[in-house]
VOPAGU-2260 file (C-alpha; in pm, 1 decimal, decimal comma):
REM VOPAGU-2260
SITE   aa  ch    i         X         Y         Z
SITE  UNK   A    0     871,9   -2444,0    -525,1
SITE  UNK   A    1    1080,8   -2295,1    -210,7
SITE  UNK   A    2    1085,7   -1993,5    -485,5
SITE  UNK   A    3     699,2   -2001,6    -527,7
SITE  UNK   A    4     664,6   -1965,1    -188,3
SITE  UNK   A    5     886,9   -1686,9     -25,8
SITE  UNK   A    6     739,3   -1512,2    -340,7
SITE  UNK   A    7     406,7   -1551,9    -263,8
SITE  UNK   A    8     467,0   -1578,6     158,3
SITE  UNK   A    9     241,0   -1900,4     144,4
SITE  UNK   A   10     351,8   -2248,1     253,4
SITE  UNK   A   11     326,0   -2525,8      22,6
SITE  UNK   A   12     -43,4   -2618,4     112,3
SITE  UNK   A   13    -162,7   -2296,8     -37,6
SITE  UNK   A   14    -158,8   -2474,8    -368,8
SITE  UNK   A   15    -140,2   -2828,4    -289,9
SITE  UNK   A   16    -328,1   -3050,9     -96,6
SITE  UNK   A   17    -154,0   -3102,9     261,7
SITE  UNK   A   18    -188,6   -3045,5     612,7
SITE  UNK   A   19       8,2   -2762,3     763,2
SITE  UNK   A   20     318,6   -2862,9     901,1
SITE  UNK   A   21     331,6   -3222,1     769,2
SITE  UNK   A   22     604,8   -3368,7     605,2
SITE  UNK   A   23     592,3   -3336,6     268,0
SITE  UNK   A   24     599,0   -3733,4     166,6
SITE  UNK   A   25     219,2   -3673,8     299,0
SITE  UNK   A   26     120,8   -3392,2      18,1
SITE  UNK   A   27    -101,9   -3518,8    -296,8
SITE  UNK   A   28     109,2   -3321,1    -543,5
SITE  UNK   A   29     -91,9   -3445,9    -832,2
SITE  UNK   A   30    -394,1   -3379,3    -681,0
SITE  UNK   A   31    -573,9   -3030,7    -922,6
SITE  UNK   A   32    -879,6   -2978,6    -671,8
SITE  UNK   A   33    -764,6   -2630,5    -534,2
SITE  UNK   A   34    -831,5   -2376,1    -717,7
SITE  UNK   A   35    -477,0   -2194,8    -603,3
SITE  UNK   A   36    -349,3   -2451,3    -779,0
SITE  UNK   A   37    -495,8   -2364,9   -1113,4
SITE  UNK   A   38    -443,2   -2004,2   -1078,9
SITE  UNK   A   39     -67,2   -2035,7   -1010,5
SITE  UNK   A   40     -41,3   -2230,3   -1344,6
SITE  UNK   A   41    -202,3   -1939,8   -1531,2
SITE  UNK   A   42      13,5   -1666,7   -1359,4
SITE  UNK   A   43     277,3   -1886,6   -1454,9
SITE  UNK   A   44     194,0   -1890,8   -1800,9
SITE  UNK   A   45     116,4   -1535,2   -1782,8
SITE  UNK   A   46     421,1   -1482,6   -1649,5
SITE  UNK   A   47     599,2   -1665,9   -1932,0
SITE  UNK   A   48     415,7   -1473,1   -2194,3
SITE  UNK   A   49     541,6   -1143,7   -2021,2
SITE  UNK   A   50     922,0   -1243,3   -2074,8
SITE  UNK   A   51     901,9   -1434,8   -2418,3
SITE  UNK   A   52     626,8   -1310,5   -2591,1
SITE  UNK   A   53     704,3    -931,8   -2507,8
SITE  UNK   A   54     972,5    -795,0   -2320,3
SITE  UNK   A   55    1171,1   -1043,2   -2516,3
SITE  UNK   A   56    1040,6    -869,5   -2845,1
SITE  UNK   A   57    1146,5    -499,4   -2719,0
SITE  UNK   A   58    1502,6    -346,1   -2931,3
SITE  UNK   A   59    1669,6    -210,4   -2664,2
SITE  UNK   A   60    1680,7    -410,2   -2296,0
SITE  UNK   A   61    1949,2    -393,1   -2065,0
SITE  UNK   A   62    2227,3    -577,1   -1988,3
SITE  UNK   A   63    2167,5    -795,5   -1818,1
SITE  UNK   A   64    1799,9    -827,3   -1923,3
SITE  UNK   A   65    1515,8    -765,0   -1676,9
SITE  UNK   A   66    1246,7   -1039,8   -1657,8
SITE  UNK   A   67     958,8   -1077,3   -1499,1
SITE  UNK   A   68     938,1   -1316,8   -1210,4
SITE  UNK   A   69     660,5   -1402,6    -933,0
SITE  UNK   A   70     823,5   -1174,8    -689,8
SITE  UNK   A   71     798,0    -929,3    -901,3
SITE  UNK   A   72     441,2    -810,4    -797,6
SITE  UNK   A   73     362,7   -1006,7    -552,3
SITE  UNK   A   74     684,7    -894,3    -287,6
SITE  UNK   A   75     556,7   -1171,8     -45,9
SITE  UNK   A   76     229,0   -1123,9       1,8
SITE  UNK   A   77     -69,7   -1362,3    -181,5
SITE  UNK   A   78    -287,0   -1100,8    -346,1
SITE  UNK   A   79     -80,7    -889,0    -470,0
SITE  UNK   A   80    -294,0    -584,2    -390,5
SITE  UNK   A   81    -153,6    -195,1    -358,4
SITE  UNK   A   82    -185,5    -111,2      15,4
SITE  UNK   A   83    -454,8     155,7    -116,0
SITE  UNK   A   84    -679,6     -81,5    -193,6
SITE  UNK   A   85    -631,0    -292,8     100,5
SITE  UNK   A   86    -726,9     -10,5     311,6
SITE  UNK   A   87    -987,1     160,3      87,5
SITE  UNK   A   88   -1134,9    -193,0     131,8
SITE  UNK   A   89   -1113,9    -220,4     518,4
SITE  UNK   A   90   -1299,5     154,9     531,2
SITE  UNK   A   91   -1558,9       2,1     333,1
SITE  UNK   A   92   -1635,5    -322,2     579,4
SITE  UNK   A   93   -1559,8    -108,9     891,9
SITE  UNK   A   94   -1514,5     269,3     867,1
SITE  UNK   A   95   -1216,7     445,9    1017,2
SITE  UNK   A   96   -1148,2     222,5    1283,3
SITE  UNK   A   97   -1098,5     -76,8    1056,1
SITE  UNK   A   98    -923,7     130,8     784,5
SITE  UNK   A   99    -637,4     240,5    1086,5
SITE  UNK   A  100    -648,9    -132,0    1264,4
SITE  UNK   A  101    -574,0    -258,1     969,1
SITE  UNK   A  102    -313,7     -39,4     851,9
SITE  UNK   A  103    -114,4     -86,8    1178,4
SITE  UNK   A  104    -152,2    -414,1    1154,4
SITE  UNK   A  105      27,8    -452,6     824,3
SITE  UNK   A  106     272,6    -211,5     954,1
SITE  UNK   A  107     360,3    -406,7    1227,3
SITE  UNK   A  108     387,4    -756,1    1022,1
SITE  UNK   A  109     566,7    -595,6     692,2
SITE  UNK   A  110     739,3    -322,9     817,0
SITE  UNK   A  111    1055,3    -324,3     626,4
SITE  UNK   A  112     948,3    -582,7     376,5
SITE  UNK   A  113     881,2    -529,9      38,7
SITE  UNK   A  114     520,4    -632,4      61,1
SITE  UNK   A  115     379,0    -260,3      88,3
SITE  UNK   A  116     457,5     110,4      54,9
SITE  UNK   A  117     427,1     242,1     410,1
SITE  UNK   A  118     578,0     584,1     314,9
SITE  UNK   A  119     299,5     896,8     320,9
SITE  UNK   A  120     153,3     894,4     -33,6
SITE  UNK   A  121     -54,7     540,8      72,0
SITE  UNK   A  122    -263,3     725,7     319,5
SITE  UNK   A  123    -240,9    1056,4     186,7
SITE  UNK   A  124    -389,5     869,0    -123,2
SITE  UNK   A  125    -670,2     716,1      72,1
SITE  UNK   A  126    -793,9    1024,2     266,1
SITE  UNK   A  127    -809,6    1211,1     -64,8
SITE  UNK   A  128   -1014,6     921,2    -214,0
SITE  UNK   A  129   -1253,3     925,4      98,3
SITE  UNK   A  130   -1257,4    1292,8      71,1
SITE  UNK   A  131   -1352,7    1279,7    -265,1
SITE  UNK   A  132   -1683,8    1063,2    -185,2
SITE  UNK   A  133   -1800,8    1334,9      42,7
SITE  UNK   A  134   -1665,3    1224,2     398,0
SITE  UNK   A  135   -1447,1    1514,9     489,8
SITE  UNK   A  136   -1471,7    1435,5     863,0
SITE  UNK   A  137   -1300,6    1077,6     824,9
SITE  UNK   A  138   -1054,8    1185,0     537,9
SITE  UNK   A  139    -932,4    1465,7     824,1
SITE  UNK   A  140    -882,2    1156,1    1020,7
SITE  UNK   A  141    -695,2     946,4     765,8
SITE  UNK   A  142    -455,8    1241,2     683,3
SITE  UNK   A  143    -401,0    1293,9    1043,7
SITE  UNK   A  144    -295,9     928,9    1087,1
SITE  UNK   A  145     -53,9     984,0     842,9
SITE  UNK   A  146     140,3    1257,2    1019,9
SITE  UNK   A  147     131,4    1018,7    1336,0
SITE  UNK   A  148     291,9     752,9    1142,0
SITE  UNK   A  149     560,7     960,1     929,0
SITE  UNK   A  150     590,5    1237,5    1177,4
SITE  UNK   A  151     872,4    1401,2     970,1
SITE  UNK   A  152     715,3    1434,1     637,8
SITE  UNK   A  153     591,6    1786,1     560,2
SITE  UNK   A  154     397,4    1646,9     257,0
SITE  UNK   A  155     153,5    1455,2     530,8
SITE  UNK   A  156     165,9    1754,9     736,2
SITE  UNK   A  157      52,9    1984,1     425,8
SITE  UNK   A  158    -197,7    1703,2     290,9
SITE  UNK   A  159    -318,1    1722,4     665,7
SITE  UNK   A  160    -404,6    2056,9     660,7
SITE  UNK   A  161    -586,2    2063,8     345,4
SITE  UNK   A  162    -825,5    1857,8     472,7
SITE  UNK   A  163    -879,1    2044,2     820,3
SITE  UNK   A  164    -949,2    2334,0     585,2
SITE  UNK   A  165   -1203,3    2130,0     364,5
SITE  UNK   A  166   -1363,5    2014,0     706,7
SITE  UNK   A  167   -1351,7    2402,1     839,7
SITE  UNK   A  168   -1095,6    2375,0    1077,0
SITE  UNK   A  169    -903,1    2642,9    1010,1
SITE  UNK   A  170    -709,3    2630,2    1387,6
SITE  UNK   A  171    -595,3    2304,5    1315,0
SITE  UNK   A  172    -481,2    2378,9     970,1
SITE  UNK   A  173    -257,3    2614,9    1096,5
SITE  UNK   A  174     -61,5    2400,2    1347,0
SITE  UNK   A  175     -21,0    2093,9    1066,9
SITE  UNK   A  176     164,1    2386,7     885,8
SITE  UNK   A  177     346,6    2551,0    1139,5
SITE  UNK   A  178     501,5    2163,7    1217,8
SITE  UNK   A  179     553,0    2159,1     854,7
SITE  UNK   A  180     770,5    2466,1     881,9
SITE  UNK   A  181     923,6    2374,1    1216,3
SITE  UNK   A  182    1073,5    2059,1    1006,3
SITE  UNK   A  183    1121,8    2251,3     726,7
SITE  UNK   A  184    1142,9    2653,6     737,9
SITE  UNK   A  185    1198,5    2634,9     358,1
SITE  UNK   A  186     865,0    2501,1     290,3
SITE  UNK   A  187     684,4    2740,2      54,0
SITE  UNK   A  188     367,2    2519,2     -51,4
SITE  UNK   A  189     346,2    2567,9     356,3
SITE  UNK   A  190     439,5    2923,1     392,6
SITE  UNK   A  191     218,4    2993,9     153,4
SITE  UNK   A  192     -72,3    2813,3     314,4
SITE  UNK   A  193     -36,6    2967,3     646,5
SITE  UNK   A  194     -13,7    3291,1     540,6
SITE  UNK   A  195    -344,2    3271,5     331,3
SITE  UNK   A  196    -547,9    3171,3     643,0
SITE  UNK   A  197    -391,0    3385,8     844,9
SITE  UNK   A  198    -510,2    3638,7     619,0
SITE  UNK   A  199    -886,2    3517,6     647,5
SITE  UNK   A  200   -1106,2    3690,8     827,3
């Protein structure tokens, strides 16, 4: 059970009824009424089906064999959502403000952890998706967060300024590429960029 729930980061009255804190001589393990309960028996028996029923079945494994274990996707969190998702799902309730509160609030709690990706493809990934529905002014945003937060990655720098240009800012553009080039001088997806607006009229 201690396994269950460093897995999971959930304390034993996730699944079973209990208060909080209590002793556990005062948990009604028997008890079935929460529905955590129920699903942790099916990922469980997912979960065995994944190691006997089919990587079990594959020719060639390694040595020694990799299984497939709670942990696995779930790296301490409950719902063992992508960090896109999370976010694209705090834009939806709340817009920008939400989408960034959130993110630096799971920065701040998992930073370090294996719960999340916090390198730049999560945002970059995000703004391209919001960009993609139409709203170039908050995907500018998004991709501008993500320099602030990995403020030596010329990839966020680049992705930046691809969506300044979408939005028209062409100024702006220009310095996400020059720091791109200040990190890197050898960047020639950057070089390349600057030069072509440079070049506009």
């Amino acid at each position: 059970m201690a396994g269950f729930t460093r897995a999971l980061g959930v304390r034993c009255n996730y699944c079973h009824v209990g208060a909080d804190g209590a002793g556990l001589e005062t948990y009604d393990f028997a008890n079935d009424q929460k529905a955590t309960k129920e699903k942790a028996r099916a990922m469980l028996r997912m979960v065995a089906a994944i190691n006997d029923d089919h990587l079990a079945k594959l020719a060639m494994r390694g040595t020694p064999p990799i299984t497939v274990a709670c942990a696995t996707c779930h790296h301490g969190i409950a719902q063992p959502r992508p960090l896109q998702q999370v976010l694209l799902g705090a834009y939806d309730a709340g817009g920008f403000d939400s989408l960034a509160g959130a993110y630096r609030a799971l920065r701040t709690r998992y930073y370090g952890a294996a719960a999340y990706d916090f390198g730049e493809v999560p945002l970059a990934d995000v703004g391209s998706a919001i960009g993609r529905r139409g709203n170039l002014p908050d995907a500018a945003r998004i991709h501008v967060l993500n320099t602030e937060v990995s403020p030596t990655s010329g990839f966020a720098l680049r992705q930046a300024a691809a969506a300044q240009v979408a939005l028209g800012d062409t100024a702006a553009a220009i310095a996400s590429l020059e720091r791109a080039l200040t990190l890197n001088p050898n960047d020639g997806q950057a070089k390349r960029s600057i030069e072509a607006l440079r070049k506009k009229p």
